[in-house]
C-alpha positions in Angstrom: -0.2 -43.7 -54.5 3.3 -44.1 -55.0 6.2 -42.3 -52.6 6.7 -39.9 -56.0 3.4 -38.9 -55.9 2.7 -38.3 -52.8 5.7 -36.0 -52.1 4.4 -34.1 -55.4 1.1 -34.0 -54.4 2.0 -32.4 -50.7 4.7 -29.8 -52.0 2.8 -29.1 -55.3 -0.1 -27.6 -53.2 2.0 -26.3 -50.3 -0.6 -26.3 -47.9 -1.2 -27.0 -44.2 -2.7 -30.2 -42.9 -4.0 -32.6 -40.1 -4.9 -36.3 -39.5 -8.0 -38.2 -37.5 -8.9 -40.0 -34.5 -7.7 -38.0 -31.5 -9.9 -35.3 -30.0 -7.3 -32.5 -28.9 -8.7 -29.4 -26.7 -5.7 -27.1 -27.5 -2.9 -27.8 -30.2 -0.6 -28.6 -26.7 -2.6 -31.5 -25.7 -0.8 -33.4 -28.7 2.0 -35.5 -27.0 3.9 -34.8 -29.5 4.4 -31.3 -28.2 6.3 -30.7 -25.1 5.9 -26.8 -25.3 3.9 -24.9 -22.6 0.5 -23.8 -23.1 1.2 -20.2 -21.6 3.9 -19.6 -24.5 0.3 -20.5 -27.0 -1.7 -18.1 -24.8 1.1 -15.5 -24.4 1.9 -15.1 -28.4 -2.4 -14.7 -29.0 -2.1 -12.1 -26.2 0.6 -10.0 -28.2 -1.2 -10.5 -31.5 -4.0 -8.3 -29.9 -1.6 -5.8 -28.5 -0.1 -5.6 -31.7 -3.6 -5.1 -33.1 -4.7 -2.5 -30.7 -7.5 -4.6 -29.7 -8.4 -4.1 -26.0 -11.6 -4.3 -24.2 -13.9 -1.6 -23.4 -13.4 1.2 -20.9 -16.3 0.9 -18.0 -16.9 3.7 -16.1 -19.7 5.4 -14.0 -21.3 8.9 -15.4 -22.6 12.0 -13.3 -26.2 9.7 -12.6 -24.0 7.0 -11.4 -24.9 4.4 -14.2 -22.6 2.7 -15.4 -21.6 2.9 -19.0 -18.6 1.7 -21.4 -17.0 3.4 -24.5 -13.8 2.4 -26.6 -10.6 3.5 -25.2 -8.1 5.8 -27.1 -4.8 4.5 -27.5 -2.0 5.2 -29.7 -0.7 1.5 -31.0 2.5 2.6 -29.9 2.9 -1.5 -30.1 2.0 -1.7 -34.3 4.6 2.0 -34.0 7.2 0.5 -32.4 7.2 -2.9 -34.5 6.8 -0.7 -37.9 10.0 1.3 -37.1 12.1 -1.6 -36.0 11.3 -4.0 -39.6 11.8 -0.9 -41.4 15.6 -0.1 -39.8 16.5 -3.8 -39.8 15.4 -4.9 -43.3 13.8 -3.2 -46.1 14.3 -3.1 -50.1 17.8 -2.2 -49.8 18.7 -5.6 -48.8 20.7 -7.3 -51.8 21.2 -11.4 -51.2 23.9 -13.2 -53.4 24.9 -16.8 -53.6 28.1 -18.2 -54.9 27.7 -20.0 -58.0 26.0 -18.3 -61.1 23.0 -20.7 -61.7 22.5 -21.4 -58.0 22.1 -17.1 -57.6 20.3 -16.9 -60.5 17.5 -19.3 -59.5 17.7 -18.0 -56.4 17.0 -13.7 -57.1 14.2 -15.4 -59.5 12.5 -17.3 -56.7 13.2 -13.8 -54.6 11.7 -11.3 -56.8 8.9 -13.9 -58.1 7.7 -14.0 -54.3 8.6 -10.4 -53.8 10.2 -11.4 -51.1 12.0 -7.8 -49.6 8.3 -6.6 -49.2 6.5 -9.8 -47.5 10.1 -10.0 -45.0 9.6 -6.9 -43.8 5.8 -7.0 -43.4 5.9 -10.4 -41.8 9.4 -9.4 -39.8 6.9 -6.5 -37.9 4.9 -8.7 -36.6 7.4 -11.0 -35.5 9.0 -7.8 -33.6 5.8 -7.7 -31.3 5.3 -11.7 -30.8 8.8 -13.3 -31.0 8.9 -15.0 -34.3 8.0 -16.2 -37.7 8.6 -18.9 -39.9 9.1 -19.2 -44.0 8.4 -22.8 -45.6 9.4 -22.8 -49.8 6.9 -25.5 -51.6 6.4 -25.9 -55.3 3.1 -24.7 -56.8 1.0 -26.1 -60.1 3.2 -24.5 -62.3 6.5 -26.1 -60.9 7.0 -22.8 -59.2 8.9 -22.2 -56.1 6.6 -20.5 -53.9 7.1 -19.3 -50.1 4.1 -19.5 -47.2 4.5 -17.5 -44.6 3.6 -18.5 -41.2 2.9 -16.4 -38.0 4.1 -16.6 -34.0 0.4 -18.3 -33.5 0.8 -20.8 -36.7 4.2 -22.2 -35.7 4.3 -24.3 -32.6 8.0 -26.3 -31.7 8.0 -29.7 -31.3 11.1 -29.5 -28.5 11.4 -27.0 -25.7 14.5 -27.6 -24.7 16.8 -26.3 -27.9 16.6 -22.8 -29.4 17.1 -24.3 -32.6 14.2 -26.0 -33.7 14.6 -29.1 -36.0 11.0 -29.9 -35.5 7.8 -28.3 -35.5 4.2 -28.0 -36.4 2.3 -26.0 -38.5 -1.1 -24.9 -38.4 -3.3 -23.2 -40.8 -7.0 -22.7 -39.6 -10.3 -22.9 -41.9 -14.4 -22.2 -42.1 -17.3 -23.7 -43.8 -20.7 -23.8 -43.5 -22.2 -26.9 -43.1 -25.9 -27.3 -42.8 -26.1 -23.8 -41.7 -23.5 -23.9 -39.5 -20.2 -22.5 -39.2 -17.4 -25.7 -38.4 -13.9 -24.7 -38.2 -10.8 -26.9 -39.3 -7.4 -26.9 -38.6 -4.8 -28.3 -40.2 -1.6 -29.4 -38.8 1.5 -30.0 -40.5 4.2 -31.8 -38.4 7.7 -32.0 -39.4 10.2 -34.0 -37.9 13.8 -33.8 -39.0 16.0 -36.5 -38.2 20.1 -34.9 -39.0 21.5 -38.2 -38.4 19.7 -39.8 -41.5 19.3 -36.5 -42.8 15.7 -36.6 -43.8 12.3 -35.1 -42.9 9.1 -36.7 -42.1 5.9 -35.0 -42.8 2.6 -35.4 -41.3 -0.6 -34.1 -42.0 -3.5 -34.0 -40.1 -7.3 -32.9 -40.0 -9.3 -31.9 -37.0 -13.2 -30.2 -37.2 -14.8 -28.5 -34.6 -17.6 -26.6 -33.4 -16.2 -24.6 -31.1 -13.7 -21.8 -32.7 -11.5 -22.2 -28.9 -10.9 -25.9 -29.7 -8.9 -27.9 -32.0 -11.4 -30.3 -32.3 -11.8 -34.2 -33.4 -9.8 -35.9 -35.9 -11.1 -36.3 -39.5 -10.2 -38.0 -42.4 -7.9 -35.6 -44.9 -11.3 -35.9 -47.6 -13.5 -34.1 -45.1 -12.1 -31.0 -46.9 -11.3 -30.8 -50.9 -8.6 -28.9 -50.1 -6.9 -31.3 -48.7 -7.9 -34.3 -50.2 -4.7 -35.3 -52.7 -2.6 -34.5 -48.9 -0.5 -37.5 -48.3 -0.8 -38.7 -44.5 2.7 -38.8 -44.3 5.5 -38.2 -46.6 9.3 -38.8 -46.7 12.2 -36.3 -47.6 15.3 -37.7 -47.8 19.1 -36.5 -48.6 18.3 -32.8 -46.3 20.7 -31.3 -44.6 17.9 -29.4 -42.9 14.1 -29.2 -42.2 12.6 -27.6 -44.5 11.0 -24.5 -42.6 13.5 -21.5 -41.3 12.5 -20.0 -38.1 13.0 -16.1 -37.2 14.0 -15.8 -33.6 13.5 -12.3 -31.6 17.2 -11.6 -29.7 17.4 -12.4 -26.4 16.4 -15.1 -24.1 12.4 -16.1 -23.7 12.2 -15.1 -19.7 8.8 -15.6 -19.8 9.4 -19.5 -20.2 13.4 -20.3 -19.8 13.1 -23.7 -21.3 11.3 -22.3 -24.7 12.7 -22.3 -28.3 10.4 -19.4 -29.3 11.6 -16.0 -29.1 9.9 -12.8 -27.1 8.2 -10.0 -28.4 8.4 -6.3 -27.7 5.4 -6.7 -25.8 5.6 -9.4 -23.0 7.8 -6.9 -20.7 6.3 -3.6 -21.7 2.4 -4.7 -20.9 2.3 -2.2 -17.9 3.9 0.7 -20.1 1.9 0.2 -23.1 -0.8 0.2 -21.0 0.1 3.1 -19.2 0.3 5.1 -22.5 -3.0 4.2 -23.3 -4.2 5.2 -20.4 -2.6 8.8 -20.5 -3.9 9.0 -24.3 -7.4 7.7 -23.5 -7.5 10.4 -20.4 -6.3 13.4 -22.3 -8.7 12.5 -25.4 -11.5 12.5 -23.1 -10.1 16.0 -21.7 -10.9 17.1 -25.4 -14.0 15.4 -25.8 -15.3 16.4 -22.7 -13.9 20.2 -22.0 -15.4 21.8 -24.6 -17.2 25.2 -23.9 -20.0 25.2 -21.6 -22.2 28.0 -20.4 -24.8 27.5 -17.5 -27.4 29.2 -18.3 -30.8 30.4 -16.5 -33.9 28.2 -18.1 -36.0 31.4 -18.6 -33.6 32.3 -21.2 -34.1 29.9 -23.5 -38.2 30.4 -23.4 -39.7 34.0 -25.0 -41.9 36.3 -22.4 -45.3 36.0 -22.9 -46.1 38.9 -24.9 -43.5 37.2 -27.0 -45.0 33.3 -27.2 -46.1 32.5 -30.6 -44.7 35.7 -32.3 -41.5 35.1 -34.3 -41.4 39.0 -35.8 -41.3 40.6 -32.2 -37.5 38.9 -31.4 -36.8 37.0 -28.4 -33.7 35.1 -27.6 -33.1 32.5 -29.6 -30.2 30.1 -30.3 -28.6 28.2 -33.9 -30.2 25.1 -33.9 -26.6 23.5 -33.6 -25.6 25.7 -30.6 -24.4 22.9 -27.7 -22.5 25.2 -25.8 -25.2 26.8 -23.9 -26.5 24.1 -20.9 -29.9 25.2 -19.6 -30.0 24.5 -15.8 -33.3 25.7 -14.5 -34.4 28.8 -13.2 -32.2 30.7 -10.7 -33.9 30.9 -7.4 -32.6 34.6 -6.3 -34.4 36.5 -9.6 -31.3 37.0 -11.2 -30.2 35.4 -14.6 -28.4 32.9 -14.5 -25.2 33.3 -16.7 -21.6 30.9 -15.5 -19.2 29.6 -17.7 -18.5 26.1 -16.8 -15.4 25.5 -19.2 -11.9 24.2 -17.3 -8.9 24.6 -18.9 -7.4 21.2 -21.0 -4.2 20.1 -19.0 -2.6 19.7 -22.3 0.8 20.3 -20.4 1.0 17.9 -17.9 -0.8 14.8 -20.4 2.0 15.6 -23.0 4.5 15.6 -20.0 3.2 12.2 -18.6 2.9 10.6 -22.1 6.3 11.6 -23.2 7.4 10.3 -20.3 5.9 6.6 -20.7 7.3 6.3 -24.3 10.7 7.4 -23.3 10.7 4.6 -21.2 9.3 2.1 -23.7 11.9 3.1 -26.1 14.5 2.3 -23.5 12.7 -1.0 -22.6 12.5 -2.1 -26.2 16.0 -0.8 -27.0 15.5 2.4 -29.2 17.2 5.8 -29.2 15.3 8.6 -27.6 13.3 10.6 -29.6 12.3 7.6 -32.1 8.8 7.4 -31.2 8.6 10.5 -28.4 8.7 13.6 -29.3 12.2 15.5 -30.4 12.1 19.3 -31.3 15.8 19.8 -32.1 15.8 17.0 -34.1 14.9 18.3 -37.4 17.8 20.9 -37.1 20.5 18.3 -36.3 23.2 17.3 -39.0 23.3 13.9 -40.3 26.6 13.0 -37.6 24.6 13.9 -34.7 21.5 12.2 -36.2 23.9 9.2 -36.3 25.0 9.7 -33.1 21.4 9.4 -31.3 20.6 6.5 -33.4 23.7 4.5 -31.4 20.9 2.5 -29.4 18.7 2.3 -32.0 22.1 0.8 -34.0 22.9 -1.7 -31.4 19.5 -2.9 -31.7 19.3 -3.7 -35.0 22.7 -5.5 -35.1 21.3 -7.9 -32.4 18.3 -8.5 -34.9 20.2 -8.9 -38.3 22.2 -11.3 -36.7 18.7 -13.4 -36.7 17.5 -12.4 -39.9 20.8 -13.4 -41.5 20.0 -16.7 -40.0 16.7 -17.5 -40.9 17.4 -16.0 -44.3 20.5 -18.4 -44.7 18.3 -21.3 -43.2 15.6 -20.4 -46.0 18.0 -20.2 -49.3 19.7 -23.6 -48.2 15.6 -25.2 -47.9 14.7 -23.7 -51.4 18.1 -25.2 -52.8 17.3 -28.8 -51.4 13.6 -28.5 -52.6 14.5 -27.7 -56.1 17.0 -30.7 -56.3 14.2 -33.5 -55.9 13.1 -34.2 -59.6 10.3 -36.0 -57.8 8.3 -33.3 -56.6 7.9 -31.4 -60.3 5.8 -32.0 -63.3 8.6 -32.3 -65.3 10.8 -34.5 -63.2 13.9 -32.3 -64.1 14.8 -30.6 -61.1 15.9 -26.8 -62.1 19.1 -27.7 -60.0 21.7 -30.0 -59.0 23.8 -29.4 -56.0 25.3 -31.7 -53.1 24.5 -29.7 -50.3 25.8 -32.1 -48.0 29.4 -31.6 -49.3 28.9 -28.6 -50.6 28.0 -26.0 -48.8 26.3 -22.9 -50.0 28.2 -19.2 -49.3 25.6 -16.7 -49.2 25.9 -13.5 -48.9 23.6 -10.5 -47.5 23.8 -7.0 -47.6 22.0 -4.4 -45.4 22.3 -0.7 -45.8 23.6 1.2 -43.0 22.4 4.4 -44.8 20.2 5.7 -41.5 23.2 4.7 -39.2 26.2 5.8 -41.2 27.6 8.8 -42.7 27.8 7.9 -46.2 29.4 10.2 -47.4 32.1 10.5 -44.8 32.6 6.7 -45.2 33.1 7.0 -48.6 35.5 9.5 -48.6 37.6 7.7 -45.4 37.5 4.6 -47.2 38.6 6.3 -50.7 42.1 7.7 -49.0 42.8 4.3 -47.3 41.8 2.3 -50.6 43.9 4.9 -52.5 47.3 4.2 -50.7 46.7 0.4 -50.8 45.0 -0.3 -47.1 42.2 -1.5 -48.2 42.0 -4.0 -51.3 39.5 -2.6 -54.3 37.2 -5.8 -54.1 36.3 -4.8 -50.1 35.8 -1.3 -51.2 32.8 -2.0 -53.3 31.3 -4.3 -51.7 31.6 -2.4 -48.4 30.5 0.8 -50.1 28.2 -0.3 -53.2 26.8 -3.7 -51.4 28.0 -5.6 -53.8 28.7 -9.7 -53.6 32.0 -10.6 -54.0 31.5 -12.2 -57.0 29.4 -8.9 -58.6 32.6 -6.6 -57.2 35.5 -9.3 -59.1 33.5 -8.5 -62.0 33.6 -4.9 -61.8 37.3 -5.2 -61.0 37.8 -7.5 -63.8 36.1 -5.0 -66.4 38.1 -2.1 -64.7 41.2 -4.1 -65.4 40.5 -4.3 -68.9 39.6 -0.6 -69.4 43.1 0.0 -67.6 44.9 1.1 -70.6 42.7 4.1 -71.0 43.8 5.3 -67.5 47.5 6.1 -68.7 47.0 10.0 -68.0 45.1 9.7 -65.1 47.2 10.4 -61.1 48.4 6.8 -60.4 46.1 6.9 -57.3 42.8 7.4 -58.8 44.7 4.6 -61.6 44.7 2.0 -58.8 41.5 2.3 -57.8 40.4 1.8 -61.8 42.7 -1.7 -62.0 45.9 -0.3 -62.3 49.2 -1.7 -60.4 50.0 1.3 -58.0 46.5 1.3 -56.2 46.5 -2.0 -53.9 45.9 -5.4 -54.1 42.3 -6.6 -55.6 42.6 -9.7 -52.8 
């Protein structure tokens, strides 16, 4: 198999792979990794916060045996997560490149991937475990495609950089074989070397019994899947690997000398849990105080002139009754009648819980009244609702910064993948473009819409633009999210529709192309 064809065969089914011969334990046992294995155990840990999966509540009941039930929680971890992807990037987000054919290819391979929807998705659950990655390959049908990977599929290479040239990726599998289930992983290492400015690729195939362990090395044939995978393949003339890594803000303090980012969750395990607790303790308040009424046993049985005779009428109760308790027979000759219903604290358990998310929202850097509870925040205007999102604001800055990154990171891999002629059917690569001496310009736009006045920065911006402080081309893209190139164009047709502007007050004629409005640079 030539070098052509195995670089075709490996990006052509874009899938995850491992090699044979070692026996590894955990994926950290490789020495190619120098990343600790708390950072592997920590990220699995978050996954099941972020999938409000927690063990069973044991207790001891009024016999004193002891029993255990589900706890009630809120998954204020998926809440939080949710609302953060949702503020930082969602379908509003418009991405340009300079250079028409370059941004053309590029909003196909976008929209073909649906790319605004699977960010956000994917950027939530990066939120609660500290990262994601996004690696373009080429499908059957010469197809730029995008696999996502997860915090627990992406593992570093280097622990002593927080940008990370190298890394592996794994992608687990089951089969049955002779009745039993085996598991596979598959491990796809890249190495990128920037001084020779290529990227080696190594796949490898481990099997195992045990769903804990990575297992023994196989041979790539064991599975079908992977049996066109080239052991190792070559990419030359990149500026960059070919994976872009999503990096939480902030410094990992759980281990300093980590590339990987931090989650929501690592510093806010007592809160969450403390939440929980107050949710799981007032739900079984409701559960448990419904009405009760003690009542004498001799109440529940008819008098024996009575037994056997269901036209005389004796006491009786709706089959479905459970709020009368029959406690024996009282001992003094009177009836017994009590009403053993206590009052739900509802009060102080909405105090206590309102109190814990306050706190999480502080810890996790949102405004108050994002996830707790606000009453006057229904009635407030849109400037004050602005104004209590300021945290919330700062937050998101400090991620976009990341996403613009990664997203940057991802555009530049998809260019330098659909350059090699070698890796498609066709051997025409859709483009051609030095990326070594010819840098891309990209260009993102998120809307501020929650954050800003809209309005009021349209009309501030209008009057500035208007007396020629502001040139025409930043006003669109500032207020319309335009590119630069997609606002030149509107200026340019403006320009040409100038003439038809003679009546019109020579500010509004500026703004429409004309001479007296400001500069279009």
């Amino acid at each position: 198999m030539t070098i052509r064809d195995k670089l075709h065969d490996f990006f052509t089914k874009g899938k995850l792979s491992m090699g044979f011969g070692k026996t590894l334990a955990n994926i950290t046992d490789d020495p190619r990794i120098n990343l600790p294995p708390s950072e592997i155990a920590r990220i699995r840990d978050d996954l099941n916060y972020y999938s409000n999966k927690f063990g069973d509540i044991k207790f001891f009941n009024t016999k004193n045996e002891q029993r255990s039930r589900k706890q009630s929680t809120l998954s204020i971890t998926h809440q939080a997560a949710r609302k953060l992807a949702s503020v930082i990037f969602n379908e509003q987000v418009t991405i340009s490149v300079d250079g028409e054919d370059i941004d053309k290819f590029i909003d196909g391979v976008m929209r073909d991937n649906l790319f605004n929807l699977k960010y956000e998705e994917y950027l939530e659950t990066a939120i609660a475990t500290g990262g994601f990655a996004i690696r373009p390959y080429i499908d059957d049908n010469d197809k730029v495609k995008l696999a996502w990977i997860r915090a627990d599929q992406f593992v570093p290479l280097q622990s002593n950089t927080n940008d990370i040239q190298s890394a592996v990726i794994v992608n687990k599998t089951t089969a049955t074989e002779n009745g039993r289930t085996v598991y596979y992983s598959l491990l796809e290492f890249h190495e990128f070397d920037g001084g020779l400015n290529q990227e080696t690729v190594t796949n490898e195939l481990y099997r195992s019994e045990n769903v804990n362990e990575v297992g023994q090395q196989v041979n790539l044939t064991a599975l079908d899947a992977y049996a066109n995978l080239p052991e190792q393949a070559v990419i030359a003339d990149v500026i960059r690997p070919s994976f872009a890594y999503f990096k939480t803000p902030g410094k990992n303090n759980q281990s300093i000398e980590s590339p990987l980012g931090i989650g929501i969750v690592e510093n806010n395990k007592h809160v969450i849990e403390a939440i929980n607790t107050t949710q799981d303790q007032f739900y079984r308040e409701v559960k448990l105080g419904k009405k009760r009424i003690a009542i004498d046993g001799t109440l529940m049985k008819p008098s024996t002139q009575h037994a056997g005779d269901d036209n005389r009428g004796y006491p009786m109760f709706d089959p479905d009754d459970d709020v009368f308790m029959q406690t024996g027979e009282s001992k003094d000759g009177k009836p017994l009648l009590q009403d053993l219903t206590n009052d739900i604290r509802v009060g102080q358990y909405s105090d206590a819980l309102q109190l814990f998310i306050r706190e999480f929202e502080n810890n996790i850097g949102l405004s108050q009244g994002t996830l707790s509870t606000d009453a006057t925040k229904s009635t407030k205007t849109a400037t004050e609702v602005v104004s209590d999102n300021s945290e919330t604001y700062r937050t998101r800055s400090s991620y976009i910064t990341q996403v613009e990154k990664q997203i940057k990171e991802l555009i530049i891999s998809i260019v330098q993948l659909a350059t090699k002629s070698e890796l498609f059917d066709s051997a025409q690569a859709p483009l051609s473009v030095d990326l070594i001496n010819e840098p891309l310009e990209i260009n993102l736009h998120f809307d501020d819409g929650v954050f800003v006045d809209k309005d009021k920065q349209l009309e501030e911006d209008l009057k500035v633009a208007s007396v020629g402080l502001m040139p025409k081309k930043q006003f669109l893209m500032r207020n319309y999210g335009l590119s630069e190139e997609d606002a030149q164009a509107w200026l340019d047709e403006l320009q040409a529709e100038a003439p038809e502007t003679d009546n019109m007050p020579d500010t509004q004629a500026g703004m429409l192309g004309g001479s007296d409005g400001g500069s279009d640079e």
